[in-house]
N, C-alpha and C positions, 0 to 999 in steps of 0.2 A: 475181772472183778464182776459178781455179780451185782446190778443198780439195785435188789432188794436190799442188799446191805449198804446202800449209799442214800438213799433217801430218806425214808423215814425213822428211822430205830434210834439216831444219834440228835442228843439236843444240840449238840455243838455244831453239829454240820450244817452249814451256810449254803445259801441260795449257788452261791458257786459252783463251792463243791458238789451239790447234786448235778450240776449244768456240766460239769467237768465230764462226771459218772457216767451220764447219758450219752457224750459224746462219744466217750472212748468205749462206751458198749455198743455203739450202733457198727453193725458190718454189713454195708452193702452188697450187694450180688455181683459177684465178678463180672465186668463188662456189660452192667447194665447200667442206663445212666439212671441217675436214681434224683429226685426232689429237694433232700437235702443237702446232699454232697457234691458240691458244683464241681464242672469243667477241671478246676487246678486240684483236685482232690479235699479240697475244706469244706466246711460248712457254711452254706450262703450266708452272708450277712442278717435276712429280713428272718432265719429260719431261730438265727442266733436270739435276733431279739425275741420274737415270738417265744423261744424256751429260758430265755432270762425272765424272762416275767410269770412265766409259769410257774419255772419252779421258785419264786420271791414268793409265792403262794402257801409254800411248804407241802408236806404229803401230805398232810391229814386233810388238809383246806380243797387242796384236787382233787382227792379221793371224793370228798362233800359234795364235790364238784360235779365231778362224774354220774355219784348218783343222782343229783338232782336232774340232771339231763336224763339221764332212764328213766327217773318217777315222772317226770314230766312226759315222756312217749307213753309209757303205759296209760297213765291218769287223761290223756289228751287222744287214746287213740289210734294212735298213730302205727299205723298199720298196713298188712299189704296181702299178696295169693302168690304163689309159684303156680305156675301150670297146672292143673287138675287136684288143687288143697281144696277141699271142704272146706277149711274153718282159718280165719285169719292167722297171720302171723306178726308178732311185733318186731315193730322196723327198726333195722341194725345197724345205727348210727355210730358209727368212728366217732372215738371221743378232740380224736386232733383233727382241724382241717386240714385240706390240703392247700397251701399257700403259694400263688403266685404275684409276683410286684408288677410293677403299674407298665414298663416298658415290654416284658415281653407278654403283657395281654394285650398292649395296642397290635402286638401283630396280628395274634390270636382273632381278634373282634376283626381286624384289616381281611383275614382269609374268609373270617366267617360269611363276611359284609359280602365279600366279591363270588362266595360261593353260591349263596342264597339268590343273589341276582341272576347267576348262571344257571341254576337251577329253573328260576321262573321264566326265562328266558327258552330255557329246551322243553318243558312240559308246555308253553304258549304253544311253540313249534307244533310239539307232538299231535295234539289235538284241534291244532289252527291250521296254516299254512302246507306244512309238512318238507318244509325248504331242504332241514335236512336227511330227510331220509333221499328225497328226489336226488339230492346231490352226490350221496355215497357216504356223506360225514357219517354214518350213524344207523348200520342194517334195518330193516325192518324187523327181522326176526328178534331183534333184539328187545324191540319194543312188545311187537304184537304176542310176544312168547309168554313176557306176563302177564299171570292170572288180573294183577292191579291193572290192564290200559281194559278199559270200560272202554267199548267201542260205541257204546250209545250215547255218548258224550261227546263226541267226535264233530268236533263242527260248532260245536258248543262254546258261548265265550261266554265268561260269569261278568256279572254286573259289576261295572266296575274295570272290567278287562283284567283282572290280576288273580292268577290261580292261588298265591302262596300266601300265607297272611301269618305264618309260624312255623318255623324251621328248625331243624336241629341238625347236628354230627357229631360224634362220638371222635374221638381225637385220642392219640396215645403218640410219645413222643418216641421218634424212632431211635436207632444203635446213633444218628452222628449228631444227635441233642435236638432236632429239628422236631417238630410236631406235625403229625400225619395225621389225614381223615382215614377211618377206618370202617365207617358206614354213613351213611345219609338217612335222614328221617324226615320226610314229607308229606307220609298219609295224616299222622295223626301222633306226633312228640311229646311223647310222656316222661314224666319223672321231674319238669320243674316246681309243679307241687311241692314233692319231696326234696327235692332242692329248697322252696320256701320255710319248709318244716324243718329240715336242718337247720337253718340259720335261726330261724323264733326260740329254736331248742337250746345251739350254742350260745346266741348271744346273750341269752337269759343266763346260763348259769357261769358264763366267764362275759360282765359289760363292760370293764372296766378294760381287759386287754383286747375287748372286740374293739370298743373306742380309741384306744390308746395305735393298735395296729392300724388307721385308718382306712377300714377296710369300709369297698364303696357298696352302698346299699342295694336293696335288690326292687325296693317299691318303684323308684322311677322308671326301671324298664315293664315293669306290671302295669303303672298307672297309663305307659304308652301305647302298652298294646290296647288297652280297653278303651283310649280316646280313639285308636286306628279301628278297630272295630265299631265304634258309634260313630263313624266318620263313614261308613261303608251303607248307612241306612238311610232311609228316605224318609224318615220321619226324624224331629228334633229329637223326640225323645223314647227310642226305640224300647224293643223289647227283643234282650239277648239273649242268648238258650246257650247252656253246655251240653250235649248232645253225648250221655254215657251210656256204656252197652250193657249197664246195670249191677249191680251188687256183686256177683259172681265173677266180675273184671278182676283182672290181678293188682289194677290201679286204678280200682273205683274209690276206697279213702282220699285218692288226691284228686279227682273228678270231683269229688263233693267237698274238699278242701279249698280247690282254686274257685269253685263257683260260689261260698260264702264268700269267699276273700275278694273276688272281681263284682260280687251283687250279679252274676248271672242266675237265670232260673234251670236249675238242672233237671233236664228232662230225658225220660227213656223214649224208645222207638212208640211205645203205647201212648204216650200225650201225646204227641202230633199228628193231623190231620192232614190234609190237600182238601181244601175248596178255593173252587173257583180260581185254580191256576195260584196259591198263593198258600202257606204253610200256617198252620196256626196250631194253638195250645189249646187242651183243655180245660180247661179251669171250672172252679164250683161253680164261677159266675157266667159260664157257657164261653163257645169259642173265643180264643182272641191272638189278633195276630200276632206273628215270629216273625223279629226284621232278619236277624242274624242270626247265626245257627254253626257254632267251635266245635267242631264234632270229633267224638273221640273213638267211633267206631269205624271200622276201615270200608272204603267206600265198596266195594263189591257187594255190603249187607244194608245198603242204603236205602234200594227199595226193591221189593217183593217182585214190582211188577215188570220192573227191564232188565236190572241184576238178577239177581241172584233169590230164584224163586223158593227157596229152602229157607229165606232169612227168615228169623222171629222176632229181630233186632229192628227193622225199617220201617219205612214210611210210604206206603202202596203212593204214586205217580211225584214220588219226588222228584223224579226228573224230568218229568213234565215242568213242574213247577221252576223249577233252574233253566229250563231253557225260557221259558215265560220273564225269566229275570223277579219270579214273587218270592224270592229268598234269596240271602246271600249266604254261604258255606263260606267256613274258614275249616281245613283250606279243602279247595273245589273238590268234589268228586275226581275221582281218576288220577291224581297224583303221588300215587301211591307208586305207580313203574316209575319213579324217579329211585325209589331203593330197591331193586334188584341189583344183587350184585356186579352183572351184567355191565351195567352202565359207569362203572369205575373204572371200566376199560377205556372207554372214550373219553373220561372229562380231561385228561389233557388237550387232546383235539379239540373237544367242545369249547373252551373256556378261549382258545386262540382266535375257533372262527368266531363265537359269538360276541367276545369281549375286546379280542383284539390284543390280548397280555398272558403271562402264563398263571398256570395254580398258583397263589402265594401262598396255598397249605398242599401241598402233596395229596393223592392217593396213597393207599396203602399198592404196592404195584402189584395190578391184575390183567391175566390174558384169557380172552375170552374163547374156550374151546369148538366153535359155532363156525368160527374162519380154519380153515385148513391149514395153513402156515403157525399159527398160534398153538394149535391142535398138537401140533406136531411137537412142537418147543414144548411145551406142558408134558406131553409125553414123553418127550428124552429126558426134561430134568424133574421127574416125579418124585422122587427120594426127594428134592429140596425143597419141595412148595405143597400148601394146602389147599384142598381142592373141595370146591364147595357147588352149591344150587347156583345155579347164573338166575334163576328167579326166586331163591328161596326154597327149593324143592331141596328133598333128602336124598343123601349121597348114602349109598350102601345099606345099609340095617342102621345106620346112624339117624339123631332127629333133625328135625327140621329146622333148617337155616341156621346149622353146627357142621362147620367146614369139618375138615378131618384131615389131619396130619400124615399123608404120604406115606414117610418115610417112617411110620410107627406101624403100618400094615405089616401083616404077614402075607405069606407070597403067594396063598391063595386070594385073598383079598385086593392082596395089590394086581393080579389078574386079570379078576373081575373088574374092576376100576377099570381099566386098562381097555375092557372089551364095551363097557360101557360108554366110558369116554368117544371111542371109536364108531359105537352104535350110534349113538343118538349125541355129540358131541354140545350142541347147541342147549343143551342143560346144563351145562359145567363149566366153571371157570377155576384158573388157577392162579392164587395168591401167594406172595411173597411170605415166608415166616416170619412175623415181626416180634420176640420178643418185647413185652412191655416193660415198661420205666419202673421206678417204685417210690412209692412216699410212705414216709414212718404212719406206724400205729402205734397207738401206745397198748403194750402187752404184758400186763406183770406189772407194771410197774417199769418197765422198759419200753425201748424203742425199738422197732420192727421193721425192715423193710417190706412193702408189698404192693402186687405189681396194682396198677390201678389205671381205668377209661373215666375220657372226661368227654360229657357230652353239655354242649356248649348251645342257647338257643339264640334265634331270630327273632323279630317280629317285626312286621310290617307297621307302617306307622304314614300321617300322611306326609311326612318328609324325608321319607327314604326307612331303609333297614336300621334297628335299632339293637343291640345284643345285651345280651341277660349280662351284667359283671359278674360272674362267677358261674355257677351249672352244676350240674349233678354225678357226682364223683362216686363210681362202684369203685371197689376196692376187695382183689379177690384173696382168700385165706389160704392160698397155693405160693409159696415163692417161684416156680419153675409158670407159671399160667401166662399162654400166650395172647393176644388179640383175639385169635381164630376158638377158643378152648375157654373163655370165660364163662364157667355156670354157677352153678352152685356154689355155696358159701360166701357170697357176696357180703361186704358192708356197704354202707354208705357213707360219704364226708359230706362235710360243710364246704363250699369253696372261696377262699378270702383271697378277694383281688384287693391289693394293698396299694394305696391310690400313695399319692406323691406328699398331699397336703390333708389336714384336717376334712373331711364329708361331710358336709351338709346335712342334719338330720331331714327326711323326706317321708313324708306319707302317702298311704291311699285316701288316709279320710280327705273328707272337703273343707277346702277354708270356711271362713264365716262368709264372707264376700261371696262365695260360687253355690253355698249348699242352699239346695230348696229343700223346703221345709217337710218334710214327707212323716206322718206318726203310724202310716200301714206298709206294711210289703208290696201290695197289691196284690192280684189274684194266686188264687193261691190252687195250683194245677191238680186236678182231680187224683194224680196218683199219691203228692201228697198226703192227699185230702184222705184217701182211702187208709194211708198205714199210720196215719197220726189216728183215726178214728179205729182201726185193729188196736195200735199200741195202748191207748188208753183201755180196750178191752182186756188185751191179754194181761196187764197189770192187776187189773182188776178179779179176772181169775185168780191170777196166781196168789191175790190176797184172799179170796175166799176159800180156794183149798188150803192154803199156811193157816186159818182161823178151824176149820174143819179138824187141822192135824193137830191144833193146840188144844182145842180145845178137847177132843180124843184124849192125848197122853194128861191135860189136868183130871180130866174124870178119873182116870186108871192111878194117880197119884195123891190122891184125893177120896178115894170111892171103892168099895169094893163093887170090883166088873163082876163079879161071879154073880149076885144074888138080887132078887128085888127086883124095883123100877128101873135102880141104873142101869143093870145091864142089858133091859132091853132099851134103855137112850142111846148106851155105848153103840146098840146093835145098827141105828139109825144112823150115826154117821158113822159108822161103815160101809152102811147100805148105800149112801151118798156119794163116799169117796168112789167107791165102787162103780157107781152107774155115773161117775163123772169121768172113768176111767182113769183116774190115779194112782191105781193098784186092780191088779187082777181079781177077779174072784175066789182066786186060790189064796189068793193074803189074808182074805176074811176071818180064818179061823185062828188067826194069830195078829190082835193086835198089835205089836210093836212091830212086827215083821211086816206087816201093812204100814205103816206111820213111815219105817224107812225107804222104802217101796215109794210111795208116795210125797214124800220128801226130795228123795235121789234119782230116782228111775229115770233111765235113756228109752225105754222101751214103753212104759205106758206114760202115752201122748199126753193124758190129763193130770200128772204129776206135776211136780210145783217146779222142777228143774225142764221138764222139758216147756209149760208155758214160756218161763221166762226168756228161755233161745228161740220159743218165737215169740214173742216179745222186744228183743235183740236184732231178727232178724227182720223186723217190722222199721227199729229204729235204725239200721245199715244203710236201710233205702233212702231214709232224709231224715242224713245226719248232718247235712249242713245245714238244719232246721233246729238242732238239739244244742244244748250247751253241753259244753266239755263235763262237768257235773253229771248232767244226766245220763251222759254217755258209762261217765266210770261208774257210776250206781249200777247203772245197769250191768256192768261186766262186774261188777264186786258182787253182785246179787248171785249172778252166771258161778261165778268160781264161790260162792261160797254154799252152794246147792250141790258143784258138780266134785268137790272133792271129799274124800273119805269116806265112801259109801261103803258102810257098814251093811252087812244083811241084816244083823238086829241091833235095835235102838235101846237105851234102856226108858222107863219113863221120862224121867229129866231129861235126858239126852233132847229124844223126841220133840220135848219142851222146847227146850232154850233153843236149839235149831229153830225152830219154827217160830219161835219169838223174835228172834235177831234177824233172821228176814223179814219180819214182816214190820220191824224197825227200818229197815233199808226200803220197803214200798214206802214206809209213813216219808221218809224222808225225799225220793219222790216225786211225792203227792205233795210234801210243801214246796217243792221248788216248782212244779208245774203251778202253783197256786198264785207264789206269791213273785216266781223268777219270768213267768212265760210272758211273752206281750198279748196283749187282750185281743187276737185278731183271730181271721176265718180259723187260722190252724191253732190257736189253742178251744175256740171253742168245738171244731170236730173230735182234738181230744177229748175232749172233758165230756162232749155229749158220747162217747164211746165208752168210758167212765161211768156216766151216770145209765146209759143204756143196760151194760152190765151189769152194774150192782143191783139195779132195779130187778131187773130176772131174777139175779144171784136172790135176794131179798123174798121175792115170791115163793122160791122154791125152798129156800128155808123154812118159810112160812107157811107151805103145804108139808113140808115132813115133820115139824114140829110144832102146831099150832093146831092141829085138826079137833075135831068137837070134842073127844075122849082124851085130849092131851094131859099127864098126868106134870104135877108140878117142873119133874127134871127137865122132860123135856120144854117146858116154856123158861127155863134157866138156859138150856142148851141154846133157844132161840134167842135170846136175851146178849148172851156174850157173842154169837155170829155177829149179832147187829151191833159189837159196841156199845149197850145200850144199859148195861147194869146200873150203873152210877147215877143215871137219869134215874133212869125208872125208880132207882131205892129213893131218892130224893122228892121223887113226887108222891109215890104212892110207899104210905106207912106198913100197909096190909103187905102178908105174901104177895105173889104171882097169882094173876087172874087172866083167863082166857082171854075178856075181852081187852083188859088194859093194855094186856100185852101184843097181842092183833094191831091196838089203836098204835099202838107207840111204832110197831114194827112196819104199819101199812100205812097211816092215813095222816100221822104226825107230822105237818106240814113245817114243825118249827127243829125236829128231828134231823140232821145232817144226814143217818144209815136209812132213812125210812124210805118205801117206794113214793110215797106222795111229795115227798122233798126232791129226789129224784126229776121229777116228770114238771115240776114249775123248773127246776133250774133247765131244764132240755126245752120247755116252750119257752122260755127268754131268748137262750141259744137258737133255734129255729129261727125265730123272728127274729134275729139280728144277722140272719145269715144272707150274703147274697140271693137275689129270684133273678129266673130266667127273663119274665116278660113283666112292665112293670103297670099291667091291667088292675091292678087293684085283688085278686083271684089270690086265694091262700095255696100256695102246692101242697102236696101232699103230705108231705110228713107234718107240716104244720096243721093241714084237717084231723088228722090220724090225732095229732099231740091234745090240740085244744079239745076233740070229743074224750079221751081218757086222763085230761086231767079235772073236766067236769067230771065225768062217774067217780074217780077217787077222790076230789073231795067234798060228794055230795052221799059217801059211803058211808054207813054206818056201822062200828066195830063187830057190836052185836046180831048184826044179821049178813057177817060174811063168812062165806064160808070156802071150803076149798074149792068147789065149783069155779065160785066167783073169783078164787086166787088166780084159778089155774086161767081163767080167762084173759084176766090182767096179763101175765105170761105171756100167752100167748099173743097177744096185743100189739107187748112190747115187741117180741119178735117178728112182727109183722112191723113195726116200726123202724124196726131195724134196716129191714130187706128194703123198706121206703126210702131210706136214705141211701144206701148202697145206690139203689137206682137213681137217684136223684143228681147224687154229689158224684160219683166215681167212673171210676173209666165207661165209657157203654162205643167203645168201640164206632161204628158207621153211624151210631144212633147217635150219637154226641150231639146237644142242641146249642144253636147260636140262642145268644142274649137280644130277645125283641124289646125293640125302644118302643112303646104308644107315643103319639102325638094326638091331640086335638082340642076339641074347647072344654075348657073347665067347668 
C-alpha cells in the first residue's frame, strides 16, 4: 500500500491508521541494522511513540509543519559551502530526528568520555615526553608523516597543560548493533552549530512532542564549554575570540552562529596582532587583548612565520606568543595528527597502555600499510577492504581523504594500487567495509530508510569531559552508502536523546542574580567596523541607482522621450547610470534595454543587482552582528533583482521593479533605525550611509542643478532627493534654482539633504571611540567639523558646481579618513594611549 493513500485524502482515517500505514510501508535494508526496527525485528518502543504523536497531528498539521521548519532555514539563513561553491547553499534539514533513548547514550557519552581522554593523553605524549614512540607503542613515522604534527610546537605545553578543550568522532553503528568510531576530530570540530540550528529549527515547529519526548537540552553542555573556556583565562573577565577562516569557509554560517550564541568576538587571521609576546584584537578603540582564542582554522595556517609561509589565514609569531603562554587556543595548535587515519590503528594499543581498560567504542578496524606484516595482509585481502591516505593524502586519481573501495577497481587500477602500496606503503592504510546503519526520513509522505553518521562532541570543562546530548547527524541520499563513500547529497538531522524523566528547561542567558549589567558590546573589532561602514554604503548605492532607474522609466511613462527639454533630462540620467556603470554604453541608445541592464545585470558591477551581492557579501562577514530580518531583506532584495531578467523592460515594468526594491531598502533603513542598538557598529553604519548619500547628493546636484538648469531637470533633482512633497509644500512658486540647490544642499532640517548628512556624521564622530585621550580632535572629526562650518555657512545662491564638486570631493577624502582611522591597517594598528596627570 502506498502511505499517500493512507494519510491524508480520508477524513475517517484516524491517527492509527496512518501509524499502521507507515509501519507496514517502511522496508528496511537487508542486513542492515537500521534505527527503527530493533534487534527482534519490531519497531522500537520510543520510535512508536515519537510516530503516534506525529501523526495524532494529521497530514495537513505536518505538512504545516514541515514547511515552517524550511521557512524558518531560508528566513534565518541558515546555510552552508561544499568544497569550491561560490555562493551559498541552504541547509538540508531531515524533517524527522533521529532518536536515541537515554540508556544506550550513557554508553555512547561513557566511550566518548574515555576516548577524549585517551586522546589528550597521546597528543600530551606526542609533543611532550615522547614515552611512546621511545617505547615502540606507537612509530614515529606515523606521527612525523603528518602534514598536522607542527614540529615547532614540540616541547611546547599550552597554559593550562591541556591540548584538547573540544572533541568530536563521527560514530556509525556496526553489522552486530554496536557503535563504532569511524573518524576522530581534534584539529578543529565542526558542525555542532548546525546541530544547535537543527534543534532551534525542530523544536519550533513540533514543541509540544519535542516536550512531551523528553528530549535533553543542548544549552547546558554550551553553557559548560564557555565557563571551561573562561576558566582557562587570567583575567576574571576575559576576552574570547572565535578564530574563522572567513566567509568563504564551507562552515562559516555556524562560526558566526556559535559565536552570537556563546558572546565570542569572531575574528579572522587579519584582527589579530602579536605584541609584546601576547595576542590582541583590533578594535576602532585601538588594540586589546585576546585571553582565549576556539579556532576554527587548522593549525598548519596559524602563523605565516614558523607554519606554513603561504598562509593568508594567520597570525605572524603566534607561536611565539603560545610558547610565552600570552594566549590560550582551544584546542592547541598541532593536534590536528591526532586524525590521520593512521592512528586508528593503534588506539586499541594506546587506550590499554595509557588507560589501563579497552575501547568502550571500537575503531572502525584499520591496518596500517607503513609495517611490513600489515602491508602484506592488506595486500592479500584487497578485494575486502578500503583503502585510504594514512594522513589524509589521496589514493589514486580519487580526492582527498575519500578511501576507495578495493574491490570496485578494475584490474588496472587495482595494479597500480598494488604497486603503490608496495612503493611507498607508509601513505596507506586499509579499513574494514563497514556498511552503515539507517534511520527513516520522511519521503513523500512516507518513511525511508537511510544510511546515516553521527558525530557526537566533547568539551572540556573544569570538572572533567562533558558530551553534547545529541550531535550532528548526516544522513546520506544513497541506500547502498558506506562509511568510507559518504559525499554528496547529504541531509542533516536533529538528534533527540530521550532522557528517562521530564528535562529541565536550561538556558544560556544569565539569571538575574549572576547577570552584570552591560548596555554595550564592547569594542567592536575594526574588520567589523569596516563591512558595517561598506554595508551601509553599498545599500545606499543600490538605493540611488533604484531611484535613477525610477525615475528614467516615470519620465518615459509620463513624457514624451523624443522631443523637447525631456529628452535631453532623460539623456542625463542615462549619462549617470552609465558613468556609474550600471549599464554599458551600449544601453544608452535604448532606454528600456538600459533600465533592464541596470536593474538585472551580473556583469555591470554598478547595476542594482550586483551592489546589493556586495552588499550581501559585506553582511556574510558579520552576520552574527545582523538580525535574522536583515539578513532575509537582504537575500529577498538578492532574489528579487536576480530573477527573470528580461533583456527588455516595458515602462511599468521598469517601474514597479524598481519601486518594490527600493520599498525593501526603505524597510531596511527602518530596522537599522529603529531595531539596531545605538553602539560603535550601528553608528559606523549609518555614518557609511550618511557618507554615501552625501556624494550620492552632490553628484545629482552637479548633473542636475547647474546654472542653465531648465525646470525638468530641477524636477528630476527633486525626486532623487525625495524631496517633492516638501518642496510643493513650502514653496507655492514652480521650481527655482536656488530653492531647490537650498533644499537639496544646505537644508539642515531636510533628512535627503548633504548638510543633514554631515551634522548627523559629526554627532557620530564624536561619539566614537579615540585612540589617545589628550583632548586632540583625530582626523575625521577635523575634516567633519571644517565641512560642516562651510555648508552651513553656504549660501544657495552663490553655489555653484565648482563649489559642489568640492564638497564631493571632501566627503571622499572623509571617507578615506575614516578607513584609515577605524579599519584594519595591518603592522600600523595603533594601541589606545591613556594620559594621566594634573588637571
Amino acid at each position: 500500500m502506498n502511505i499517500s493513500d493512507a494519510l491524508p485524502t480520508s477524513k475517517e482515517s484516524t491517527a492509527s491508521e496512518r501509524l499502521a500505514a507507515l509501519i507496514a510501508d517502511y522496508k528496511p535494508l537487508p542486513g542492515i541494522p537500521d534505527e527503527f526496527i530493533g534487534p527482534d525485528g519490531r519497531p522500537r518502543d520510543y520510535w512508536l511513540r515519537y510516530l503516534n504523536s506525529l501523526t495524532d497531528l494529521g497530514a495537513d498539521d505536518i505538512g504545516r509543519r514541515f514547511a515552517t521548519a524550511d521557512r524558518h532555514i531560508h528566513d534565518s539563513g541558515v546555510s552552508y559551502r561544499s568544497y569550491g561553491d561560490t555562493r551559498e547553499r541552504t541547509w538540508p534539514l531531515s524533517h524527522l530526528p533521529l532518536l536515541i533513548e537515554a540508556n544506550e547514550w550513557r554508553e555512547i557519552a561513557a566511550g566518548i568520555e574515555q576516548r577524549a581522554e585517551l586522546m589528550e593523553r597521546i597528543v600530551a605524549d606526542i609533543y611532550g615526553e615522547g614515552a611512546l614512540i621511545a617505547a615502540g607503542d606507537l612509530p614515529a613515522a606515523a606521527v612525523t608523516g603528518s602534514a598536522d604534527f607542527l614540529h615547532p610546537l614540540h616541547g611546547v605545553t599550552p597554559p593550562g597543560g591541556r591540548f584538547l578543550h573540544f572533541y568530536a568522532a563521527d560514530l556509525g553503528r556496526g553489522p552486530d548493533g554496536r557503535w563504532w568510531v569511524l573518524g576522530d576530530r581534534a584539529q578543529a570540530p565542526s558542525g555542532a552549530g548546525y546541530a544547535l540550528a537543527n534543534r532551534l529549527v525542530l523544536s519550533r515547529a513540533f514543541p509540544a512532542l519535542y516536550r512531551d519526548m523528553n528530549v535533553e537540552r543542548l544549552a547546558p553542555f554550551f553553557q559548560a564549554f564557555r565557563y571551561g573556556l573562561t576558566s582557562l583565562a587570567e583575567r576574571s573577565d576575559p576576552r574570547i575570540c572565535l578564530w574563522t577562516p572567513g566567509p568563504l569557509n564551507e562552515t562559516y554560517f555556524e562560526q558566526a552562529y556559535l559565536a552570537r550564541y556563546l558572546g565570542f568576538i569572531l575574528v579572522e587571521g587579519g584582527d589579530l596582532t602579536v605584541r609584546d609576546g601576547k595576542v590582541h584584537v583590533r578594535t576602532i578603540a585601538g588594540l586589546k587583548r585576546a585571553d582565549v582564542i576556539w579556532r576554527r582554522i587548522d593549525g598548519d595556517f596559524a602563523d605565516p612565520l614558523e607554519l606554513n609561509s603561504q598562509s593568508r589565514l594567520g597570525v605572524a609569531g603566534l607561536v611565539e606568543a603560545v610558547r610565552e603562554g600570552g594566549v590560550m587556543l582551544a584546542n592547541a595548535l598541532g593536534s590536528g595528527v591526532l586524525e590521520a587515519p593512521v592512528m586508528m590503528s593503534f588506539m586499541p594499543k594506546l587506550c590499554r597502555k595509557l588507560l589501563g581498560e579497552e575501547l568502550r567504542l571500537p575503531n572502525i578496524a584499520t591496518w596500517w600499510c607503513g609495517q611490513q606484516k600489515e602491508r602484506a595482509s592488506v595486500i592479500a585481502d584487497l578485494d575486502d577492504l578500503a583503502i585510504g591516505g594514512a594522513f589524509g593524502n589521496p589514493v589514486l586519481r580519487f580526492p582527498q581523504n575519500q578511501p576507495v573501495i578495493a574491490g570496485l577497481l578494475n584490474a588496472d587500477e587495482k595494479a597500480r594500487l598494488i604497486d603503490a602500496i608496495g612503493e611507498r606503503g607508509i601513505d596507506y592504510v586499509g579499513q574494514e567495509v563497514v556498511n552503515l546503519s539507517t534511520t527513516p526520513v520522511w519521503n513523500d509522505d512516507r518513511l525511508t530508510p537511510r544510511p546515516f553518521v553521527l558525530r557526537v562532541y566533547a568539551a572540556r570543562t573544569e570538572n572533567g569531559w562533558t558530551i553534547m546530548p545529541g550531535g550532528f547527524c548526516r544522513i546520506s541520499d544513497r541506500a547502498d552508502a558506506r562509511a568510507v563513500s559518504m559525499g554528496g547529497g547529504v541531509q542533516s538531522a536533529d538528534v533527540w536523546v530521550l532522557a528517562d524523566k521530564p528535562v529541565e528547561m536550561i538556558t544560556l542567558l544569565p539569571s538575574n542574580e549572576t547577570a552584570r549589567i552591560r548596555r554595550l558590546m564592547g569594542n567592536l573589532p575594526s574588520r567589523a567596523a569596516d563591512n558595517l561602514f561598506w554595508l551601509g554604503r553599498y545599500l545606499e548605492r543600490v538605493e540611488a541607482t533604484l531611484r535613477l532607474i525610477r525615475c528614467l522609466a516615470g519620465r518615459m511613462i509620463n513624457t514624451d522621450a523624443e522631443t523637447g527639454t525631456t529628452a535631453w533630462t532623460v539623456s542625463k540620467v542615462i549619462a549617470l547610470l552609465v558613468a556609474w556603470h550600471a549599464a554599458p554604453k551600449s544601453a544608452a541608445s535604448n532606454p528600456l534595454a538600459l533600465c533592464a541592464v541596470a536593474l538585472h545585470s551580473e556583469e555591470s558591477y554598478g547595476s542594482a543587482l550586483s551592489l546589493v551581492r556586495d552588499a550581501r557579501r559585506a553582511a556574510s562577514v558579520i552576520r552574527e552582528r545582523l538580525s535574522a530580518d536583515t539578513w532575509r531583506l537582504i537575500g529577498e532584495l538578492d532574489q528579487m533583482l536576480g530573477v527573470d531578467q528580461k533583456p527588455l523592460l516595458s515602462e511599468a515594468e521598469a517601474y514597479d521593479r524598481a519601486d518594490l526594491a527600493l520599498r525593501a531598502i526603505a524597510a531596511l533603513s527602518g530596522l537599522a533605525q529603529e531595531n539596531m542598538n545605538r553602539g560603535a557598529g550601528w553608528r559606523l553604519f549609518d555614518i557609511g550611509r550618511r557618507v554615501e548619500r552625501a556624494i550620492n547628493s552632490c553628484r545629482f546636484a552637479r548633473q542636475f542643478a547647474g546654472p542653465t538648469a531648465p525646470s525638468d531637470d530641477l524636477e528630476v533633482l527633486l525626486d532623487l532627493a525625495d524631496s517633492q512633497i516638501t518642496y510643493r509644500s513650502r514653496y507655492l512658486m514652480g521650481v527655482g534654482l536656488s530653492t531647490v540647490r537650498d533644499m537639496v544642499m544646505l537644508d539642515p532640517f531636510n533628512p535627503r539633504s548633504v548638510a543633514f548628512q554631515l551634522e548627523r556624521l559629526d554627532d557620530h564622530l564624536q561619539n566614537l571611540p579615540v585612540l589617545s585621550d589628550d583632548g586632540m580632535p583625530e582626523k575625521p572629526r577635523r575634516q567633519i567639523v571644517k565641512l560642516v562650518a562651510e555648508v552651513t555657512t553656504a549660501v544657495a545662491a552663490e553655489l555653484d558646481t565648482d563649489k559642489i564638486l568640492s564638497f564631493e570631493k571632501r566627503l571622499l577624502d572623509l571617507a578615506e579618513a575614516i578607513a584609515a582611522r577605524y579599519f584594519l591597517q595591518g603592522p600600523h594598528s595603533a594601541r589606545a594611549d591613556r594620559w594621566s596627570g594634573l588637571a
